[in-house]
TORBA-664329 format. One line per 10 residues: number of its first residue (from 1); their letters; for each residue y, z, x of N, C-alpha, C. Coordinates in steps of 0.001 Angstrom, whole numbers, always signed. Layout:
BEGIN
NUM	A	Y,Z,X,Y,Z,X,Y,Z,X | ... $
END
This chain:
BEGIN
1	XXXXXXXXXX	-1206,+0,+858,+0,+0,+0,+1242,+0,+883 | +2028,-832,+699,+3210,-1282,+1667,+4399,-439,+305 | +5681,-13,+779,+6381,+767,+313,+7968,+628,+379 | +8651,+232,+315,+10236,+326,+581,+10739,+2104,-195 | +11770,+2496,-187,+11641,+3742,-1033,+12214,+3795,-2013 | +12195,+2692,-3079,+11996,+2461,-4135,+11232,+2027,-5325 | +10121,+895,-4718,+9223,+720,-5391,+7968,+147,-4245 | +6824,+1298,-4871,+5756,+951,-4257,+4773,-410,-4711 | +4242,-1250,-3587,+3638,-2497,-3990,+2160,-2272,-3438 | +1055,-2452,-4751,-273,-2513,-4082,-484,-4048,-4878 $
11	XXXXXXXXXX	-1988,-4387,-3895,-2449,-5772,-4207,-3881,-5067,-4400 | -4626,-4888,-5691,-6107,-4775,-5616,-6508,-5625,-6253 | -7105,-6984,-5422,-7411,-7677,-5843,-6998,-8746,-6729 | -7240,-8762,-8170,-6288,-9767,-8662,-5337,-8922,-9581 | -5105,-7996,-9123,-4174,-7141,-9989,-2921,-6698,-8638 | -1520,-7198,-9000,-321,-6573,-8606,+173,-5532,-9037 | +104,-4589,-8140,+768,-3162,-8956,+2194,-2949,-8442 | +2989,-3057,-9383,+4224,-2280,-8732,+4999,-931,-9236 | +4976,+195,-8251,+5247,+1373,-9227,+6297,+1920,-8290 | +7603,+2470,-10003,+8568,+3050,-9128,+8256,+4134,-8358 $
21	XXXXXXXXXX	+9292,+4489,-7778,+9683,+5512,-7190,+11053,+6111,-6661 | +11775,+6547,-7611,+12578,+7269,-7217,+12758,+8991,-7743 | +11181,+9466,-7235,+11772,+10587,-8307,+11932,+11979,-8054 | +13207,+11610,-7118,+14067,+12637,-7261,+15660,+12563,-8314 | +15427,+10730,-8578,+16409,+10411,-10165,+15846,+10362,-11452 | +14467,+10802,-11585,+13322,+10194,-12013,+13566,+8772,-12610 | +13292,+8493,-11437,+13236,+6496,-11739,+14004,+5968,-12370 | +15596,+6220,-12564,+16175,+6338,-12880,+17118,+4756,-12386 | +17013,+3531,-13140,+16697,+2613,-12733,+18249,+1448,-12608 | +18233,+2232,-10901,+19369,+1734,-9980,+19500,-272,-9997 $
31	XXXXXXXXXX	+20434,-882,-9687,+21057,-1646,-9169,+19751,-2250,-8261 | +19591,-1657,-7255,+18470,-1819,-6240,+17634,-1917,-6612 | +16957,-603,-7024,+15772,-431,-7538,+14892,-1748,-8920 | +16462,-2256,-9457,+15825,-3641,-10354,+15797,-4639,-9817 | +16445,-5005,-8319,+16460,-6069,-7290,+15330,-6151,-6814 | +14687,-4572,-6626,+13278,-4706,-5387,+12488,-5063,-6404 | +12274,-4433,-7604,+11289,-4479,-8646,+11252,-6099,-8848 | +12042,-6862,-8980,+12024,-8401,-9721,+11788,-9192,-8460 | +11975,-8554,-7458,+11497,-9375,-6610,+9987,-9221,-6306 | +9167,-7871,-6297,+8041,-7934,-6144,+6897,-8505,-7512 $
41	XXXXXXXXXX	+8122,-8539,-8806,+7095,-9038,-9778,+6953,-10907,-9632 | +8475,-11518,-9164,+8471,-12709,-8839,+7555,-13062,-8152 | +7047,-12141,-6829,+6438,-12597,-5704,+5050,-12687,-6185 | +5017,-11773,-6768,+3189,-11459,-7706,+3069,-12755,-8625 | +3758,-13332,-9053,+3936,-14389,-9821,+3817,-15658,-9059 | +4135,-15880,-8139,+3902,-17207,-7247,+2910,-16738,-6498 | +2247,-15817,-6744,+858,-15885,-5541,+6,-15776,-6316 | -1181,-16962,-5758,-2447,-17619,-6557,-3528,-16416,-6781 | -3041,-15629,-5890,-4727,-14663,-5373,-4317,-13266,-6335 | -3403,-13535,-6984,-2601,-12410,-8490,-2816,-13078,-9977 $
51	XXXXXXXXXX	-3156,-12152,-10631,-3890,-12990,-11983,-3111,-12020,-13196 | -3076,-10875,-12558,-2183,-9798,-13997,-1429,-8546,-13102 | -294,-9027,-13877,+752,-7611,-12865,+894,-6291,-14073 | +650,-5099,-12927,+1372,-3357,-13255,+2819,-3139,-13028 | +3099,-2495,-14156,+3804,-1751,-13918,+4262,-676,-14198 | +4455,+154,-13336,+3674,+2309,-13062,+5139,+2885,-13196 | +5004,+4069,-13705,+5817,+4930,-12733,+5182,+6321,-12322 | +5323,+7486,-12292,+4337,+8706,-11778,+4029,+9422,-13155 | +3461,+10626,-13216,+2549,+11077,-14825,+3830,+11388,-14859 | +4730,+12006,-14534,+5943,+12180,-15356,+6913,+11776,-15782 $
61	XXXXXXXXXX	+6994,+10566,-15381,+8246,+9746,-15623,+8048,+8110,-15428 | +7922,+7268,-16323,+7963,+5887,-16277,+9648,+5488,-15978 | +10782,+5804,-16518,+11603,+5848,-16002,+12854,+6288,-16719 | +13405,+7004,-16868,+14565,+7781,-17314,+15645,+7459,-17896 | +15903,+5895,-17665,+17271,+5234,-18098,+17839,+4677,-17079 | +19121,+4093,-17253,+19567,+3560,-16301,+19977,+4242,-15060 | +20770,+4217,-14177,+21661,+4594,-13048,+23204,+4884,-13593 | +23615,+6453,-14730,+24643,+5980,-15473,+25685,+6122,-14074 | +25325,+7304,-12949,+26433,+6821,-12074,+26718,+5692,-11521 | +26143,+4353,-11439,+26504,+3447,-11323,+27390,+2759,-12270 $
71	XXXXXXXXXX	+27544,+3281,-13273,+28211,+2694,-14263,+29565,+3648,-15001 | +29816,+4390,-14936,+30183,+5527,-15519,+31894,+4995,-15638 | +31787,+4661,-14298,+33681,+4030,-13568,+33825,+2417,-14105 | +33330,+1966,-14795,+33217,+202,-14682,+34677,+24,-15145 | +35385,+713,-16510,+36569,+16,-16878,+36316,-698,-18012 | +36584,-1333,-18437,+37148,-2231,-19879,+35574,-3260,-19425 | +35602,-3799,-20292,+34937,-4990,-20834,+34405,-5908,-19914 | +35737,-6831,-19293,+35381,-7420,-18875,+34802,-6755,-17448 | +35650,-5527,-16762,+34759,-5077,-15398,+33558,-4977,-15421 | +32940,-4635,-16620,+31501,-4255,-16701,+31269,-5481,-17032 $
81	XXXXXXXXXX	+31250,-6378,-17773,+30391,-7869,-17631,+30368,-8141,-16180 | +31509,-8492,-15608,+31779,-8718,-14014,+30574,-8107,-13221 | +30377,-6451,-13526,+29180,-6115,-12311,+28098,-6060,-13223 | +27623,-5936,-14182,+26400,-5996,-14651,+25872,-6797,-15003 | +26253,-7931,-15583,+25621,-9009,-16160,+24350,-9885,-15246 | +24590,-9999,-13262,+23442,-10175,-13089,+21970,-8924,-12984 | +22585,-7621,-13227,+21932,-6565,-13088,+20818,-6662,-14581 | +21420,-6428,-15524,+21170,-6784,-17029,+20060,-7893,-16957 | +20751,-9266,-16615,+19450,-10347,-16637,+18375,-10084,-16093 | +18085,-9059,-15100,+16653,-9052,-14837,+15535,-8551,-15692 $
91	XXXXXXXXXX	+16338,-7598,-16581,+14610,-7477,-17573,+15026,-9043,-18384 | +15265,-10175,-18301,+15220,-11036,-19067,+14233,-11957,-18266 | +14717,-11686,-16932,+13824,-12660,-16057,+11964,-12021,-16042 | +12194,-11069,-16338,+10932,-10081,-16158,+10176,-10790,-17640 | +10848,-10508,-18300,+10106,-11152,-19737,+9709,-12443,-19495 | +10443,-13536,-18706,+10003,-14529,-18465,+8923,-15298,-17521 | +8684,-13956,-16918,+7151,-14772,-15764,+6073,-14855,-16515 | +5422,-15933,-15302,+4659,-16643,-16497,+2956,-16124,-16444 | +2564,-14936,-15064,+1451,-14257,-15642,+1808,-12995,-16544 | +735,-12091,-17247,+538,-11187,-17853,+1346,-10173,-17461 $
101	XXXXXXXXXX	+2064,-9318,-17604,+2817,-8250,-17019,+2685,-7095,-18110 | +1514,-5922,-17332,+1288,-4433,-18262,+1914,-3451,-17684 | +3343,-3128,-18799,+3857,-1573,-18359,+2677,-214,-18663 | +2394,+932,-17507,+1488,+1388,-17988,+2251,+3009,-18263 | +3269,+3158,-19151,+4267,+4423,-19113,+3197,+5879,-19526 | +3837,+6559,-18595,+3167,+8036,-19146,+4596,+9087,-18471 | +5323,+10008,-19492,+6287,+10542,-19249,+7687,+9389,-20314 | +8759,+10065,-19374,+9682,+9454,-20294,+9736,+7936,-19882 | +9859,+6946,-20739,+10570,+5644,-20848,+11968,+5660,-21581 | +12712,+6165,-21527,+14051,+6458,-22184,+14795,+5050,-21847 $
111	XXXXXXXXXX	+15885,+4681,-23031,+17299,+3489,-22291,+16575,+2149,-21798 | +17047,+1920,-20405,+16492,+1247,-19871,+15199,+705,-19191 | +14496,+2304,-18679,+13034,+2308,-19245,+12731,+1726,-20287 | +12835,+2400,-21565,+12018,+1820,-22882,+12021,+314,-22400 | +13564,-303,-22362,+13529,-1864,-22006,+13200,-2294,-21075 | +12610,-1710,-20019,+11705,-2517,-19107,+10506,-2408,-19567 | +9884,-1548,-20015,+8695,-1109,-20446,+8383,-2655,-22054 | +9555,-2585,-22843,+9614,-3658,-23372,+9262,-5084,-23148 | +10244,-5501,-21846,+10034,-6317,-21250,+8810,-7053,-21039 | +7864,-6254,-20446,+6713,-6429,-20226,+5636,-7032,-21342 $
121	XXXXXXXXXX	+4658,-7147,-21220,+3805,-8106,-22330,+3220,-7307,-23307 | +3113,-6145,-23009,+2669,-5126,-23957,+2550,-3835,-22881 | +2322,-2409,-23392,+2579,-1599,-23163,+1157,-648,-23555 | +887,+163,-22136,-546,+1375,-22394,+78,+2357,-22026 | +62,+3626,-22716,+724,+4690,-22829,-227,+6218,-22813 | +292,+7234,-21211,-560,+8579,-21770,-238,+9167,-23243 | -919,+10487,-23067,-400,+11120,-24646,+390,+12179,-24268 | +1482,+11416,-22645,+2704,+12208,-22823,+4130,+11381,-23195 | +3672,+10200,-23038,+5065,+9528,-23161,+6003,+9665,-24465 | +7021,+9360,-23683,+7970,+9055,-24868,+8694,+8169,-24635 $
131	XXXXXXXXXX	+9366,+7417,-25609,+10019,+6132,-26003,+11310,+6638,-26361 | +12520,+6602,-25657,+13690,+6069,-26978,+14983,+5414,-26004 | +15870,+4976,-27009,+17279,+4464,-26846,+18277,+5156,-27473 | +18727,+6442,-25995,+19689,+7339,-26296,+21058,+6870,-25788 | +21257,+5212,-25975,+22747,+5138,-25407,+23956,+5014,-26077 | +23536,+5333,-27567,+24752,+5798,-28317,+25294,+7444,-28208 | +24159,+8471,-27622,+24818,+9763,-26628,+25763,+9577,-25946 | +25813,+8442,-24916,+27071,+8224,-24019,+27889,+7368,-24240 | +28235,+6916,-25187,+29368,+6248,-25679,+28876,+4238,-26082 | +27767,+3839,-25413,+27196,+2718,-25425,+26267,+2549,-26389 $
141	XXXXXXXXXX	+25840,+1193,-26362,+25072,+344,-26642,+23078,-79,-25627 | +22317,-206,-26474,+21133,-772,-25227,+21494,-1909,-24802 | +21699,-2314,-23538,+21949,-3317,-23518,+21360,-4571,-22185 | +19780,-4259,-22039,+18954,-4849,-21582,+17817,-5112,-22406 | +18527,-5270,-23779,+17247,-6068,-24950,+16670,-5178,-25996 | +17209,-4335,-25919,+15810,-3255,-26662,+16570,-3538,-28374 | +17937,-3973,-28697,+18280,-4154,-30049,+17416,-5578,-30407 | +16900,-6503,-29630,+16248,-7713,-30448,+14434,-7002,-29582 | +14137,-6501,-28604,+12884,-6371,-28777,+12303,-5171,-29289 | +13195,-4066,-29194,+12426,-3139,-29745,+12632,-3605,-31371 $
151	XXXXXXXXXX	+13434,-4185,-32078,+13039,-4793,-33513,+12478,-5251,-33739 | +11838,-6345,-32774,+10897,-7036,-33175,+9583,-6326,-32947 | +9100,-5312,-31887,+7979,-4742,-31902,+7890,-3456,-32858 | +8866,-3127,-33433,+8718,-1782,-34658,+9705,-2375,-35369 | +9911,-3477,-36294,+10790,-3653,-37313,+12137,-2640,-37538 | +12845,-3268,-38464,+14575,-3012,-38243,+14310,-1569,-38679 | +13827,-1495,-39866,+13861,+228,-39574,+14170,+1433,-38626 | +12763,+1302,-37857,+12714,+2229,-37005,+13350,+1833,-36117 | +13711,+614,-35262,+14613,+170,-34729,+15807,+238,-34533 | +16567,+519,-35791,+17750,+1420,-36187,+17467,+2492,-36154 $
161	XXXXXXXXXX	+16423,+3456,-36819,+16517,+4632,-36588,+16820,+5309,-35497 | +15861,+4621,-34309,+15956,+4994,-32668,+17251,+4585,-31878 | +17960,+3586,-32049,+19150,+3381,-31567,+20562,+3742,-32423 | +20458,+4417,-33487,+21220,+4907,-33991,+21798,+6580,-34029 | +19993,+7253,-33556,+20464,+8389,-33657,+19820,+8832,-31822 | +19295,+7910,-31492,+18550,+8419,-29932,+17596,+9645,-29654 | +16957,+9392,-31204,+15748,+10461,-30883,+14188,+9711,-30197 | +13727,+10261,-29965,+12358,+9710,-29186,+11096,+9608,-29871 | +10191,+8205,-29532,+8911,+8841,-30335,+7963,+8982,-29531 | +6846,+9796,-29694,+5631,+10193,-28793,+4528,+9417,-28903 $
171	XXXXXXXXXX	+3524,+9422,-27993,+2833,+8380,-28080,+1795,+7759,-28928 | +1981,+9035,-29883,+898,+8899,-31130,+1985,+7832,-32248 | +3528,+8497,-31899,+4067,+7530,-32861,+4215,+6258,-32337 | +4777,+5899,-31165,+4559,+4447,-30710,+3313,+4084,-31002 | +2171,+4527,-30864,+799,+3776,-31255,+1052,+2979,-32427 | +1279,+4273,-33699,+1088,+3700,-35079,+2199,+2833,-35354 | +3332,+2477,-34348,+4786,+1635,-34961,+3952,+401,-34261 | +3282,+589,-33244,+2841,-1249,-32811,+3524,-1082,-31782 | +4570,-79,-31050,+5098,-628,-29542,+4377,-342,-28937 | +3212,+434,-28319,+2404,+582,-27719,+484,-265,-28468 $
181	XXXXXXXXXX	-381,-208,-27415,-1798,-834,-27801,-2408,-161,-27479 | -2421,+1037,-26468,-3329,+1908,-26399,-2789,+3259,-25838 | -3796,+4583,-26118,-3301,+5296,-25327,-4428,+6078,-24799 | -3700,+6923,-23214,-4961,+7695,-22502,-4526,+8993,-22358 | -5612,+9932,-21930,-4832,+11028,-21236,-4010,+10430,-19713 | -3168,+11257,-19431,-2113,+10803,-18204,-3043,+10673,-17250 | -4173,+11793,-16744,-4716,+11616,-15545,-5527,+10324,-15509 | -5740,+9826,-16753,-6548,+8231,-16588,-5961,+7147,-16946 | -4737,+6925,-17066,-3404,+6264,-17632,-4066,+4925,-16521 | -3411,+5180,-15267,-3304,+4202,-14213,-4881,+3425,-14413 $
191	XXXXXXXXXX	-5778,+4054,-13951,-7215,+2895,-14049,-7767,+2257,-15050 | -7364,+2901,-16499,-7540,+2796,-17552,-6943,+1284,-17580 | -5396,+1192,-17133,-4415,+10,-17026,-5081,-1248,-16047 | -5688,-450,-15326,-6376,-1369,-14054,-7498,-1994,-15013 | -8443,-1524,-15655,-9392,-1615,-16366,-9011,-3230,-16615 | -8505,-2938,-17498,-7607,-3858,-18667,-7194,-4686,-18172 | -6490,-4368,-16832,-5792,-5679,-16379,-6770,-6753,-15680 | -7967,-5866,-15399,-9039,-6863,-14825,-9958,-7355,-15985 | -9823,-7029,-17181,-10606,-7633,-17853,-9832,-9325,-18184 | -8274,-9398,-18415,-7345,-9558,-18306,-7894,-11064,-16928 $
201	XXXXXXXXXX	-7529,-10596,-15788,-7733,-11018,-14943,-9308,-11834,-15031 | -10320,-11487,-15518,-11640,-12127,-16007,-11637,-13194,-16534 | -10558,-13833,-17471,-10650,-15112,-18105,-9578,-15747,-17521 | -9560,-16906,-18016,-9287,-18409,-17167,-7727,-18200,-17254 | -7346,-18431,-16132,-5668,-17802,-15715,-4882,-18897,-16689 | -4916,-20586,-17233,-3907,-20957,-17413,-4454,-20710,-18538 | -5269,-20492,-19168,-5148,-20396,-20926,-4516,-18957,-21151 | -4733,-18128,-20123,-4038,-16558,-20596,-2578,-16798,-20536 | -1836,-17671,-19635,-827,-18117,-19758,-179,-18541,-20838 | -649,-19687,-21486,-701,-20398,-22431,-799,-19428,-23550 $
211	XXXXXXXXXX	-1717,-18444,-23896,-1442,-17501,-24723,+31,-16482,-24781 | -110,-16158,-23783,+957,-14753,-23529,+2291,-16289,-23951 | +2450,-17203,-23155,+3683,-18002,-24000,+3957,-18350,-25269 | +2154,-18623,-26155,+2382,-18769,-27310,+2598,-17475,-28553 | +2089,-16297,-27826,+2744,-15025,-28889,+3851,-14839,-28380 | +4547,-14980,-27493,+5849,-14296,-27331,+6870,-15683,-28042 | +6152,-16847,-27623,+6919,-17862,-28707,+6814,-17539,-30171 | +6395,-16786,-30492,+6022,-16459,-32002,+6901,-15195,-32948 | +7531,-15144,-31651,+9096,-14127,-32000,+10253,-14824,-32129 | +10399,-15550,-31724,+11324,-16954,-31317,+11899,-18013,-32614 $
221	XXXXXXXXXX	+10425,-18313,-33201,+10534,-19245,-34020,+10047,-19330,-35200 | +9844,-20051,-36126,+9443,-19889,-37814,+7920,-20491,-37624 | +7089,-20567,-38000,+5665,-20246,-38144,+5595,-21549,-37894 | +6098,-22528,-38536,+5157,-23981,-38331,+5890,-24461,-36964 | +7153,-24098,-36530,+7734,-24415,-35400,+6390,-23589,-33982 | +5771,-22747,-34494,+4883,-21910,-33518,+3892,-22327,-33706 | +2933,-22860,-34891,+1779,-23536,-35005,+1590,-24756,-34263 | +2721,-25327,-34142,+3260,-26817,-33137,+2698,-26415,-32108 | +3457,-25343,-31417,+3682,-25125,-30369,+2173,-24476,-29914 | +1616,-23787,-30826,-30,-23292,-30448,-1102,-24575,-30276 $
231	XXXXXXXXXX	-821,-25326,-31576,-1688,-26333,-30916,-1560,-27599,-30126 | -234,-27597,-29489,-135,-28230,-28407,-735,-27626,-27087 | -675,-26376,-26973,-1003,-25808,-25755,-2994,-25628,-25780 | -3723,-25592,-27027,-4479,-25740,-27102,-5090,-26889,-26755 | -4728,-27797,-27404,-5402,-29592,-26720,-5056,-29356,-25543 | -4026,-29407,-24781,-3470,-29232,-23481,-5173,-28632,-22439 | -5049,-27645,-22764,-6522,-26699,-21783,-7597,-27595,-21714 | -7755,-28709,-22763,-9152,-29373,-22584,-8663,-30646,-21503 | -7885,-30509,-20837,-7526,-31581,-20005,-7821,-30030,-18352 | -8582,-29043,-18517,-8199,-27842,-17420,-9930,-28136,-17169 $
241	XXXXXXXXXX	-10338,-27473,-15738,-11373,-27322,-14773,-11823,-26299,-15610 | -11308,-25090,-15994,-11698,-23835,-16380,-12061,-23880,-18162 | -11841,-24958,-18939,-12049,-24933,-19980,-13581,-25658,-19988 | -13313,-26774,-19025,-14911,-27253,-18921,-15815,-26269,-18769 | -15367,-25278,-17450,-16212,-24297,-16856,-16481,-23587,-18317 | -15762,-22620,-18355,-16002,-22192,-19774,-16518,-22171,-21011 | -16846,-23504,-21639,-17397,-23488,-22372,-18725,-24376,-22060 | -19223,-24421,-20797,-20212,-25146,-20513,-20835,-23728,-19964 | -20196,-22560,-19352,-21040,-21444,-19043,-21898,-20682,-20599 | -20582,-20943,-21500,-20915,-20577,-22496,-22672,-20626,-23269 $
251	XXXXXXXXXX	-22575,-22414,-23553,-23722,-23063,-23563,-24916,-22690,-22990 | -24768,-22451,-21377,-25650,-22131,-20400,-25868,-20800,-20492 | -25320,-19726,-21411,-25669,-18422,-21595,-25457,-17532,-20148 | -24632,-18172,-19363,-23903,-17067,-17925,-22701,-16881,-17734 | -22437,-16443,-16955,-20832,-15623,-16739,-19915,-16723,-16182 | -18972,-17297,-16619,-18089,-18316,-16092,-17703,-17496,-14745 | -16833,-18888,-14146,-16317,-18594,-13031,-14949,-19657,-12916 | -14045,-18467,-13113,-12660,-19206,-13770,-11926,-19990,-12522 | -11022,-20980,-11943,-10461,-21210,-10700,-8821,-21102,-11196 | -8701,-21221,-12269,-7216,-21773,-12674,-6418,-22906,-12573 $
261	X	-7479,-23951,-12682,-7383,-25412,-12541,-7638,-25949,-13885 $
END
């Protein structure tokens, strides 16, 4: 495990892990700290020998919110567009790579947490976490996505509820709202995630692609505009190495062997 002292990077195998670390802010998610992070998820993303990326923080803290001392002094309007706006785009860029990306939160995801944790393709959670968007406490707005994704993953309701009054939900309630898919105890959070991500990692890399683009296209657009778009990407795979493989292992009653071709 190679380390800068912000975010730690492991490679096991076909799984990229990247987990913060700052926690003596508890992860408290600096300027930097979203520079190193997008760069190690980019890098996990252009390398062939990576099939599904982590992303950790320690049993107590997935990550706390933003860096408000970085922000506290900005000024009017436009100063803060001026320094944040490329800071901001990175959970946008994060949403946009094109393997699998599992936040695995246990502890707080608060603010900007929650929205990185968002970001990500879906979310596995201990049964300590908590979820919310407390930035109407300090005078703001969420404003790395969580008003169009956390609506779309728990409808306007609760969506409003949580950014209106900045209370938190626990991980039994994220289960039952749909922002979370599973949950563990904390001490098995991380392998549990590994689990998953290698099962994940088990099937044929461009159709998992092709999936993870066609549900997240499915937030995007009106149903027959997404049915288009599903079964284009479907015909598409029967022109792939791994779809042959696949359904000819099938036939043959043995375990494929995916290349991503």
């Amino acid at each position: 495990m190679n380390a800068d002292w912000e975010v730690l990077v492991e490679k096991d195998g076909p799984l990229g892990i990247a987990t913060l670390s700052r926690p003596k802010a508890l992860n408290a998610l600096s300027m930097s700290l979203m520079k190193s992070l997008l760069e190690v998820l980019e890098g996990f993303d252009a390398d062939p020998a990576i099939r599904v990326m982590l992303v950790a923080g320690s049993e107590r803290v997935f990550a706390a919110g933003a860096d408000i001392g970085e922000m506290k002094d900005l000024g009017d309007e436009t100063a803060a567009e001026a320094a944040m706006a490329e800071h901001l785009a990175r959970w946008d860029r994060i949403a946009r790579l094109r393997k699998p990306v599992v936040a695995a939160v246990s502890g707080f995801a608060l603010g900007g947490g929650c929205e990185l944790a968002l970001a990500c393709d879906f979310i596995v959670a201990s049964e300590t976490a908590q979820f919310g968007q407390p930035e109407v406490l300090i005078g703001v707005i969420p404003g790395a996505g969580a008003t169009q994704r956390l609506t779309k993953a728990v409808g306007q309701a609760l969506a409003m509820d949580l950014c209106l009054t900045g209370r938190r939900l626990n991980a039994r309630e994220a289960l039952a709202a749909g922002l979370v898919s599973r949950v563990f105890a904390p001490e098995i959070l991380l392998e549990e995630a590994k689990k998953l991500a290698r099962l994940i990692a088990a099937t044929a890399p461009l159709a998992v692609q092709a999936a993870k683009r066609s549900v997240r296209g499915a937030l995007d657009c009106d149903t027959e505009a997404g049915l288009r778009a599903e079964r284009k990407a479907f015909y598409r795979l029967f022109g792939t190495t791994d779809q042959k493989e696949g359904m000819r292992a099938f036939v043959e009653k043995r375990a494929p062997v995916f290349k991503g071709e």
